[in-house]
N, CA, C and O atoms as CSV, one atom per row, in Angstrom:
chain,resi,resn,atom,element,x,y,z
A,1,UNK,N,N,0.824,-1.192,0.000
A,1,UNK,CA,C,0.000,0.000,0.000
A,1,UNK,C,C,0.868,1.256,0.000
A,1,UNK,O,O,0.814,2.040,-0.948
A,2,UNK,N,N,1.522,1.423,0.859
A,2,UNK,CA,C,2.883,2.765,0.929
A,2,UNK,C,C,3.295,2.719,-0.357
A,2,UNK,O,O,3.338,3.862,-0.812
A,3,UNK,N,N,3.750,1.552,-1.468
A,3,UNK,CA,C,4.261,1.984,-2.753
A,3,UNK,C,C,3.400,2.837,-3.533
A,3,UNK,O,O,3.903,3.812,-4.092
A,4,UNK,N,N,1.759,2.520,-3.682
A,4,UNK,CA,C,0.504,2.926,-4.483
A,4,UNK,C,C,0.713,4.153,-3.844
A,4,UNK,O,O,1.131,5.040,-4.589
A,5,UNK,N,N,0.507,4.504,-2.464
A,5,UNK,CA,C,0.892,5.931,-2.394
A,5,UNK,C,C,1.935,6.625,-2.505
A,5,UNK,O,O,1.547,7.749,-2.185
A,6,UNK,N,N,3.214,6.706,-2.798
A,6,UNK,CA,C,4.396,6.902,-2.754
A,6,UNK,C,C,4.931,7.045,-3.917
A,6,UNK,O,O,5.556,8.068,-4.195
A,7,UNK,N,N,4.786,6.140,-4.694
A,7,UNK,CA,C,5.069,5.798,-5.906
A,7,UNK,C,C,3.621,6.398,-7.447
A,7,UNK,O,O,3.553,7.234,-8.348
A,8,UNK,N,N,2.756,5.272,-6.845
A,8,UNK,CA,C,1.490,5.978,-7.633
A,8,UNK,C,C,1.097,7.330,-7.827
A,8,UNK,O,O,1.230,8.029,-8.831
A,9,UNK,N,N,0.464,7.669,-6.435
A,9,UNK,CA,C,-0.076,8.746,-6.364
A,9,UNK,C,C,1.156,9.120,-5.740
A,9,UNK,O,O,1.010,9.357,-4.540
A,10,UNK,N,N,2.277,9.244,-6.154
A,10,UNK,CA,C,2.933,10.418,-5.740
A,10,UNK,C,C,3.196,11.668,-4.588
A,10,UNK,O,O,3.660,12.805,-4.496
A,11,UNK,N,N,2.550,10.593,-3.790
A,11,UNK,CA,C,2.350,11.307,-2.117
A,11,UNK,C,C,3.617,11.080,-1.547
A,11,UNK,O,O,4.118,9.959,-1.643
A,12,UNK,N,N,4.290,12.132,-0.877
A,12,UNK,CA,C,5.717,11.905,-0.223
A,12,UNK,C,C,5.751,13.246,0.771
A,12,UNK,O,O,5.456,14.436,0.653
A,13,UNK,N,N,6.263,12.402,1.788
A,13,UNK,CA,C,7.286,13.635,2.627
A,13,UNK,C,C,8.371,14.319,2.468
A,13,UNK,O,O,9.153,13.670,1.774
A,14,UNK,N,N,8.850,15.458,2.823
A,14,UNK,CA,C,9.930,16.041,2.813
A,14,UNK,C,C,10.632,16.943,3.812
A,14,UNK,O,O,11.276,17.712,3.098
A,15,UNK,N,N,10.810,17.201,4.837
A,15,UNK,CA,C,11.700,18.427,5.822
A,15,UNK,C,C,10.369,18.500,6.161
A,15,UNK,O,O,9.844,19.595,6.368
A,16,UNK,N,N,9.547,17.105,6.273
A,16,UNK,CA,C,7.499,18.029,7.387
A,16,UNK,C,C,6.700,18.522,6.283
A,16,UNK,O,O,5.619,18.950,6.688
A,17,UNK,N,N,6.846,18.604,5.109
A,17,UNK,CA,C,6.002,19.250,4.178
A,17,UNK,C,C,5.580,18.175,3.097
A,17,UNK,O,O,6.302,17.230,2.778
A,18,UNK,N,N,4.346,18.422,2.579
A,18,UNK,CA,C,4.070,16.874,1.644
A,18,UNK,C,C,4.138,17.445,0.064
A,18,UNK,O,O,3.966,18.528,-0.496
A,19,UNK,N,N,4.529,15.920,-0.364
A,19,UNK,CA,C,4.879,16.884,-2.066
A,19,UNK,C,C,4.285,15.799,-2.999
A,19,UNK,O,O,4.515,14.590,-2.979
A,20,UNK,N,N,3.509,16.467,-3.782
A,20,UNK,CA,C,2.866,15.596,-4.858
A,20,UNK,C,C,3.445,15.542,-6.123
A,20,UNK,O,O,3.822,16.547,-6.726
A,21,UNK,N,N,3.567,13.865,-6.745
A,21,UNK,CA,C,3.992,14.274,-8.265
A,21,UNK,C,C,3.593,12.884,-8.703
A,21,UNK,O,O,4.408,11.964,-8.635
A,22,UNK,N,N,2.347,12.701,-9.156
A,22,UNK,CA,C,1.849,11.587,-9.720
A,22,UNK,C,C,2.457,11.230,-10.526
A,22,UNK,O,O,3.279,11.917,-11.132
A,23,UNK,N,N,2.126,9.705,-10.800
A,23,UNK,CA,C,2.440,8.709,-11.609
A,23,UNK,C,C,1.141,7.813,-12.336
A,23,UNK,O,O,1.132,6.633,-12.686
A,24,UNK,N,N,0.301,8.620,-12.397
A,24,UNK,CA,C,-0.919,7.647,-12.800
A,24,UNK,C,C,-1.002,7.231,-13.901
A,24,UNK,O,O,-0.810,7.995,-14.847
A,25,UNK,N,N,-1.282,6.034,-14.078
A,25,UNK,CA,C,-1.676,4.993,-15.514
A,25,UNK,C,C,-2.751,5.650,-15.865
A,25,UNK,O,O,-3.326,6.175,-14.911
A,26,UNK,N,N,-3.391,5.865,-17.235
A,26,UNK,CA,C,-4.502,6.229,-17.761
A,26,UNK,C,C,-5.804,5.439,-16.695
A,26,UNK,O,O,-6.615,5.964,-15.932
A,27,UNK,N,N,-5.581,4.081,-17.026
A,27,UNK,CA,C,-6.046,3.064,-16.282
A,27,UNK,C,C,-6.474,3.292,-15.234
A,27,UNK,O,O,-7.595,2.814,-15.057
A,28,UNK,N,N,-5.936,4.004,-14.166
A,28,UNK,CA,C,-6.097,4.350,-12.893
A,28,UNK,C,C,-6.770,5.330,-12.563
A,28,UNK,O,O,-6.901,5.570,-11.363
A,29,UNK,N,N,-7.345,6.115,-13.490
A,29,UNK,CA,C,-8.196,7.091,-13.136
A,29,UNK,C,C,-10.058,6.382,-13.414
A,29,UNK,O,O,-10.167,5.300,-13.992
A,30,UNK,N,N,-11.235,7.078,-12.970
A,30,UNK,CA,C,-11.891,6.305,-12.781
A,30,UNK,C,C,-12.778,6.862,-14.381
A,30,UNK,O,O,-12.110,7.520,-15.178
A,31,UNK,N,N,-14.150,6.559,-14.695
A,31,UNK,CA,C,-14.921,7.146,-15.766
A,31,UNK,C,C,-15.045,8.180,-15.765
A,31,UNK,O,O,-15.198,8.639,-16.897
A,32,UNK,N,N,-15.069,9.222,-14.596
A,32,UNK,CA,C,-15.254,10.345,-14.995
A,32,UNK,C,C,-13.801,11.305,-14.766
A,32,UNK,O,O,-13.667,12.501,-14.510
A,33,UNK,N,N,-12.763,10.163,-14.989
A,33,UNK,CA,C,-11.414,10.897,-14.877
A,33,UNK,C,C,-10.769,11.292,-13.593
A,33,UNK,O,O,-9.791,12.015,-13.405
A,34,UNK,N,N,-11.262,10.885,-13.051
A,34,UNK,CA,C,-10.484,10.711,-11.853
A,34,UNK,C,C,-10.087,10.102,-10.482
A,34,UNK,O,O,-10.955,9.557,-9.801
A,35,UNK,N,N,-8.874,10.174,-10.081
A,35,UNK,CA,C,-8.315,9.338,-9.090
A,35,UNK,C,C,-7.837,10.075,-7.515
A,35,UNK,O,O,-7.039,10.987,-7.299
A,36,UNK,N,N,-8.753,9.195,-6.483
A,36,UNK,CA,C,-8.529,9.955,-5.036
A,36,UNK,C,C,-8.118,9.388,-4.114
A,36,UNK,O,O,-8.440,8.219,-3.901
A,37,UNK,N,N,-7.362,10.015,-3.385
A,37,UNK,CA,C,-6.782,9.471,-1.700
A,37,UNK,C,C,-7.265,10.168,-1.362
A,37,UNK,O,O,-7.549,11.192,-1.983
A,38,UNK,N,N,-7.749,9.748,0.469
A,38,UNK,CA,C,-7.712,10.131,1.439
A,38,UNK,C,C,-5.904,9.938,2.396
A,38,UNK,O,O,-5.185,8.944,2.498
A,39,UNK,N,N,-5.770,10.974,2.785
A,39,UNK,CA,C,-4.314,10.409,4.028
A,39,UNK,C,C,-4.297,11.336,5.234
A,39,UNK,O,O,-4.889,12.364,4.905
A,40,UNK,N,N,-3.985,11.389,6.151
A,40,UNK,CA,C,-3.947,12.300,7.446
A,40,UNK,C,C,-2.301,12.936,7.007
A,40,UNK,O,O,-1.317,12.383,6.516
A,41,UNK,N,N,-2.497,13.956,7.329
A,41,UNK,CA,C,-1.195,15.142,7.066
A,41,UNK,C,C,-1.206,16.492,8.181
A,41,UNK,O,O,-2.226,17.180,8.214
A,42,UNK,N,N,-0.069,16.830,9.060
A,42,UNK,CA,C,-0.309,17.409,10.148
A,42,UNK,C,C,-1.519,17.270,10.830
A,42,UNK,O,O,-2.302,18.218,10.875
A,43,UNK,N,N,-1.766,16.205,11.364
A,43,UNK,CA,C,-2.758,16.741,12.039
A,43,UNK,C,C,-4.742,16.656,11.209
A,43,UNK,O,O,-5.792,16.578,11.847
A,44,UNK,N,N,-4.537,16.723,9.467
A,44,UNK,CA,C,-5.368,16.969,9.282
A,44,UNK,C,C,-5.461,15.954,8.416
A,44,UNK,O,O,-4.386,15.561,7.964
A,45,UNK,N,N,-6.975,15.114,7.850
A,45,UNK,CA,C,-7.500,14.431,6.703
A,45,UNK,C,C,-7.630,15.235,5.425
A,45,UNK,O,O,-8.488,16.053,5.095
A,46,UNK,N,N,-6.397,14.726,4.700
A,46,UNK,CA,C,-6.749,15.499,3.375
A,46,UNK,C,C,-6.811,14.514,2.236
A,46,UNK,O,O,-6.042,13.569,2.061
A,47,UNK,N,N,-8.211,14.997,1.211
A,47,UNK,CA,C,-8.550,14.347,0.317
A,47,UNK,C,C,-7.884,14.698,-0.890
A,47,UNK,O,O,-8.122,15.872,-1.170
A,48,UNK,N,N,-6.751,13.838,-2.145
A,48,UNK,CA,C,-6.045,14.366,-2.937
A,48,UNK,C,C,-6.962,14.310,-4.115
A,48,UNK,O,O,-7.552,13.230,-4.093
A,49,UNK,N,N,-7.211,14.826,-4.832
A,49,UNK,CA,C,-8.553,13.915,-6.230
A,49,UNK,C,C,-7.396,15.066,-7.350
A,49,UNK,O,O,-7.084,16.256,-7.376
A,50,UNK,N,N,-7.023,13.555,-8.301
A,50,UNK,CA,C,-6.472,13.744,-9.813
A,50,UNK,C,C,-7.632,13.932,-10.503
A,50,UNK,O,O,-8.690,13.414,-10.144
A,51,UNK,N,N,-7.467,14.991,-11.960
A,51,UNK,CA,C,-8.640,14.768,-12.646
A,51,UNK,C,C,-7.616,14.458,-14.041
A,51,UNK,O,O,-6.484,14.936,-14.111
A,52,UNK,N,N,-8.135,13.699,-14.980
A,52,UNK,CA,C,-7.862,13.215,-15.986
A,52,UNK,C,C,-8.687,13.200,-16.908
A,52,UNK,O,O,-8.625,12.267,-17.708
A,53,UNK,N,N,-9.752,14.279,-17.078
A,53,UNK,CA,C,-10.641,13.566,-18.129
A,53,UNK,C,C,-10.163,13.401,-19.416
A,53,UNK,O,O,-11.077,12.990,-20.132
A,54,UNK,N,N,-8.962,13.566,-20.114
A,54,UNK,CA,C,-9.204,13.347,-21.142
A,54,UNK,C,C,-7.867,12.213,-21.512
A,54,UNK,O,O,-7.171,12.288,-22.524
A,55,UNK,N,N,-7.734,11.228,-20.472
A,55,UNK,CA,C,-7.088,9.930,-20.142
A,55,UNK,C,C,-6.032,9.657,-20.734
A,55,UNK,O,O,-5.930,8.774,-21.585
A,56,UNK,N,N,-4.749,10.699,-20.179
A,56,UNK,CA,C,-3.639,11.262,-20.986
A,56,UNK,C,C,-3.123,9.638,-20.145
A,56,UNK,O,O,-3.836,9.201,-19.242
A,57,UNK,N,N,-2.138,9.056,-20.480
A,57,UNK,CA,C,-0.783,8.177,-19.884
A,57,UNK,C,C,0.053,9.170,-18.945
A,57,UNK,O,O,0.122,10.298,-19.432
A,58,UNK,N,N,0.721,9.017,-17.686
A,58,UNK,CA,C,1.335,8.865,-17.100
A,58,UNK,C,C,3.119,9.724,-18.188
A,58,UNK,O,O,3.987,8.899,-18.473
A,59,UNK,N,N,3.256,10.535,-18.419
A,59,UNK,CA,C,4.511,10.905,-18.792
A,59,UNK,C,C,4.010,12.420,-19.990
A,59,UNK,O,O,4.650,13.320,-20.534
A,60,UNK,N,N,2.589,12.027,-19.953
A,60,UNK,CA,C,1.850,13.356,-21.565
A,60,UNK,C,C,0.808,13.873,-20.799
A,60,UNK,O,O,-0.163,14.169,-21.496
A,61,UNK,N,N,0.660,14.097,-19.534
A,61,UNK,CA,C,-0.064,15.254,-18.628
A,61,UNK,C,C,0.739,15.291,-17.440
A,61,UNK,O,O,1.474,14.482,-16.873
A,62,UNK,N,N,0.328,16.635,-17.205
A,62,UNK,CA,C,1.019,17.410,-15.943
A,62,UNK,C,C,-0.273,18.317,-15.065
A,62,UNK,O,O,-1.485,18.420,-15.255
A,63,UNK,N,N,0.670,18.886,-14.037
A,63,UNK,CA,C,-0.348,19.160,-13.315
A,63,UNK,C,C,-0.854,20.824,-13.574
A,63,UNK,O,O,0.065,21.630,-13.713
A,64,UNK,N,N,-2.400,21.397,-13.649
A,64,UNK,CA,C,-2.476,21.971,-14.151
A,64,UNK,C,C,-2.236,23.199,-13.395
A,64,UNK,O,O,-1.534,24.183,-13.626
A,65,UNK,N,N,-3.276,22.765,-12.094
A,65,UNK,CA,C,-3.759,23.679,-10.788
A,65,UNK,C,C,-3.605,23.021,-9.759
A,65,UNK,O,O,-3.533,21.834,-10.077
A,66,UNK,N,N,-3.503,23.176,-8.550
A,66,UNK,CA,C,-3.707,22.943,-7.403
A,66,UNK,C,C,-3.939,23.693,-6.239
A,66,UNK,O,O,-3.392,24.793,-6.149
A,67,UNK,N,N,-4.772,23.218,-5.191
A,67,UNK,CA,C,-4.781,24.463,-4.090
A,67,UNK,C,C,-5.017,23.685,-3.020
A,67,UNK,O,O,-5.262,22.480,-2.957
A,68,UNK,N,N,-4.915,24.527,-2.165
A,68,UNK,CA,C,-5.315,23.851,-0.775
A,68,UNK,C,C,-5.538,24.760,0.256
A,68,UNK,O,O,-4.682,25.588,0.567
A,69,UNK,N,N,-6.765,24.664,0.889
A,69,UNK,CA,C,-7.512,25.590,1.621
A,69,UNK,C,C,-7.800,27.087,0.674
A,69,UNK,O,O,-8.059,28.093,1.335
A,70,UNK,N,N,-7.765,27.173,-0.408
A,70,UNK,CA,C,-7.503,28.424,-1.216
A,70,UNK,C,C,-6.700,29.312,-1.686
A,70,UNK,O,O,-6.921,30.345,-2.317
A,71,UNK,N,N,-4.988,28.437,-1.042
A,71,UNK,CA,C,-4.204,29.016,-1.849
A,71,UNK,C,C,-3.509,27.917,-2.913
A,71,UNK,O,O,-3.483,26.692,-2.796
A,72,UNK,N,N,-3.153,28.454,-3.604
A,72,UNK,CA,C,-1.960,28.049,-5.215
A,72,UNK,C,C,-0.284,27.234,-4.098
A,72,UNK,O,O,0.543,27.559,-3.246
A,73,UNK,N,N,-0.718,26.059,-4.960
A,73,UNK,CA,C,0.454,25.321,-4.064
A,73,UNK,C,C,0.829,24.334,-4.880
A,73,UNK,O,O,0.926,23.210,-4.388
A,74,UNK,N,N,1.130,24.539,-6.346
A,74,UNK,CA,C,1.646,24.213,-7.436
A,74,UNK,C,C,2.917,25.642,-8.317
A,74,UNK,O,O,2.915,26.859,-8.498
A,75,UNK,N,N,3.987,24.222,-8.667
A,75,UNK,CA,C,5.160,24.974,-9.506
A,75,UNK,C,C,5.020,24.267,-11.021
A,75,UNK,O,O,5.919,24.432,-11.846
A,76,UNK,N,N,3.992,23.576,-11.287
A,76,UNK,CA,C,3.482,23.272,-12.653
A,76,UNK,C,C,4.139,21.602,-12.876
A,76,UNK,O,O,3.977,21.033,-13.956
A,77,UNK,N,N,4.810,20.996,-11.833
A,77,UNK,CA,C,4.981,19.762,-12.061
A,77,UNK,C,C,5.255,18.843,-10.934
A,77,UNK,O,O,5.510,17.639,-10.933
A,78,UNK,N,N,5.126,19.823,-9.839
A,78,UNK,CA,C,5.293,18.841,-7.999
A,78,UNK,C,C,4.417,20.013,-7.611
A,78,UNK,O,O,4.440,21.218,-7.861
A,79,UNK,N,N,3.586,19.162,-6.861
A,79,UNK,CA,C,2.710,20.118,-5.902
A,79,UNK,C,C,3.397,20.521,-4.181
A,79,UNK,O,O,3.481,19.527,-3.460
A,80,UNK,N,N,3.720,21.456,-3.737
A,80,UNK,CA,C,3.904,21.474,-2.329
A,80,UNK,C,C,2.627,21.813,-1.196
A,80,UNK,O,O,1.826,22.748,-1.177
A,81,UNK,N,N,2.746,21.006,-0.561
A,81,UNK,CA,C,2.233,21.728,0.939
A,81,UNK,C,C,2.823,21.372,1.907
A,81,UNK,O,O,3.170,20.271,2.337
A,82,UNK,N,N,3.021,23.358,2.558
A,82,UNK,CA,C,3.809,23.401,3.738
A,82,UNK,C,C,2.992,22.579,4.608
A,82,UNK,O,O,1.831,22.301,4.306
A,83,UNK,N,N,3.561,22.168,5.705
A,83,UNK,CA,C,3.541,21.508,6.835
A,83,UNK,C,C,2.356,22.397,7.704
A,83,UNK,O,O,1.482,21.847,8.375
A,84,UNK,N,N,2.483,23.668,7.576
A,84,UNK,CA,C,2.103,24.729,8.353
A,84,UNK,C,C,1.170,25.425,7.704
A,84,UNK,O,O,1.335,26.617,7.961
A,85,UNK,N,N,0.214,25.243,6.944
A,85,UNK,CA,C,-0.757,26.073,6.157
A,85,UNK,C,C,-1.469,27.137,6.845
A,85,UNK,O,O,-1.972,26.905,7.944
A,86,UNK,N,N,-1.544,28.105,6.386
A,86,UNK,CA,C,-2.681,29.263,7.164
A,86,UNK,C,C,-3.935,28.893,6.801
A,86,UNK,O,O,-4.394,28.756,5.667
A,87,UNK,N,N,-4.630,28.690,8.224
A,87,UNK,CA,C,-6.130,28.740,7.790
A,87,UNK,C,C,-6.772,29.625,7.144
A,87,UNK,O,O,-6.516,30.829,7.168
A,88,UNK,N,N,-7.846,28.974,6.384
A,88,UNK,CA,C,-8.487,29.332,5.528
A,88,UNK,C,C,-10.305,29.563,5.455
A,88,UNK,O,O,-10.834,29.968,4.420
Protein backbone atom coordinates (compact mmCIF):
# COMPACT_ATOMS: atom_id res chain seq x y z
CA UNK A 1 0.00 0.00 0.00
CA UNK A 2 2.88 2.76 0.93
CA UNK A 3 4.26 1.98 -2.75
CA UNK A 4 0.50 2.93 -4.48
CA UNK A 5 0.89 5.93 -2.39
CA UNK A 6 4.40 6.90 -2.75
CA UNK A 7 5.07 5.80 -5.91
CA UNK A 8 1.49 5.98 -7.63
CA UNK A 9 -0.08 8.75 -6.36
CA UNK A 10 2.93 10.42 -5.74
CA UNK A 11 2.35 11.31 -2.12
CA UNK A 12 5.72 11.91 -0.22
CA UNK A 13 7.29 13.64 2.63
CA UNK A 14 9.93 16.04 2.81
CA UNK A 15 11.70 18.43 5.82
CA UNK A 16 7.50 18.03 7.39
CA UNK A 17 6.00 19.25 4.18
CA UNK A 18 4.07 16.87 1.64
CA UNK A 19 4.88 16.88 -2.07
CA UNK A 20 2.87 15.60 -4.86
CA UNK A 21 3.99 14.27 -8.27
CA UNK A 22 1.85 11.59 -9.72
CA UNK A 23 2.44 8.71 -11.61
CA UNK A 24 -0.92 7.65 -12.80
CA UNK A 25 -1.68 4.99 -15.51
CA UNK A 26 -4.50 6.23 -17.76
CA UNK A 27 -6.05 3.06 -16.28
CA UNK A 28 -6.10 4.35 -12.89
CA UNK A 29 -8.20 7.09 -13.14
CA UNK A 30 -11.89 6.30 -12.78
CA UNK A 31 -14.92 7.15 -15.77
CA UNK A 32 -15.25 10.34 -14.99
CA UNK A 33 -11.41 10.90 -14.88
CA UNK A 34 -10.48 10.71 -11.85
CA UNK A 35 -8.32 9.34 -9.09
CA UNK A 36 -8.53 9.96 -5.04
CA UNK A 37 -6.78 9.47 -1.70
CA UNK A 38 -7.71 10.13 1.44
CA UNK A 39 -4.31 10.41 4.03
CA UNK A 40 -3.95 12.30 7.45
CA UNK A 41 -1.19 15.14 7.07
CA UNK A 42 -0.31 17.41 10.15
CA UNK A 43 -2.76 16.74 12.04
CA UNK A 44 -5.37 16.97 9.28
CA UNK A 45 -7.50 14.43 6.70
CA UNK A 46 -6.75 15.50 3.37
CA UNK A 47 -8.55 14.35 0.32
CA UNK A 48 -6.05 14.37 -2.94
CA UNK A 49 -8.55 13.91 -6.23
CA UNK A 50 -6.47 13.74 -9.81
CA UNK A 51 -8.64 14.77 -12.65
CA UNK A 52 -7.86 13.21 -15.99
CA UNK A 53 -10.64 13.57 -18.13
CA UNK A 54 -9.20 13.35 -21.14
CA UNK A 55 -7.09 9.93 -20.14
CA UNK A 56 -3.64 11.26 -20.99
CA UNK A 57 -0.78 8.18 -19.88
CA UNK A 58 1.34 8.86 -17.10
CA UNK A 59 4.51 10.91 -18.79
CA UNK A 60 1.85 13.36 -21.56
CA UNK A 61 -0.06 15.25 -18.63
CA UNK A 62 1.02 17.41 -15.94
CA UNK A 63 -0.35 19.16 -13.31
CA UNK A 64 -2.48 21.97 -14.15
CA UNK A 65 -3.76 23.68 -10.79
CA UNK A 66 -3.71 22.94 -7.40
CA UNK A 67 -4.78 24.46 -4.09
CA UNK A 68 -5.32 23.85 -0.78
CA UNK A 69 -7.51 25.59 1.62
CA UNK A 70 -7.50 28.42 -1.22
CA UNK A 71 -4.20 29.02 -1.85
CA UNK A 72 -1.96 28.05 -5.22
CA UNK A 73 0.45 25.32 -4.06
CA UNK A 74 1.65 24.21 -7.44
CA UNK A 75 5.16 24.97 -9.51
CA UNK A 76 3.48 23.27 -12.65
CA UNK A 77 4.98 19.76 -12.06
CA UNK A 78 5.29 18.84 -8.00
CA UNK A 79 2.71 20.12 -5.90
CA UNK A 80 3.90 21.47 -2.33
CA UNK A 81 2.23 21.73 0.94
CA UNK A 82 3.81 23.40 3.74
CA UNK A 83 3.54 21.51 6.84
CA UNK A 84 2.10 24.73 8.35
CA UNK A 85 -0.76 26.07 6.16
CA UNK A 86 -2.68 29.26 7.16
CA UNK A 87 -6.13 28.74 7.79
CA UNK A 88 -8.49 29.33 5.53
Amino acid sequence: MLTMVTEVFGVSGGYGNLSIQPKLLASQFDADGRACINLPFAGKLLRISFVNRTRHEYGSYGIFAASCGGSAVTDGECVGIPRFMPES
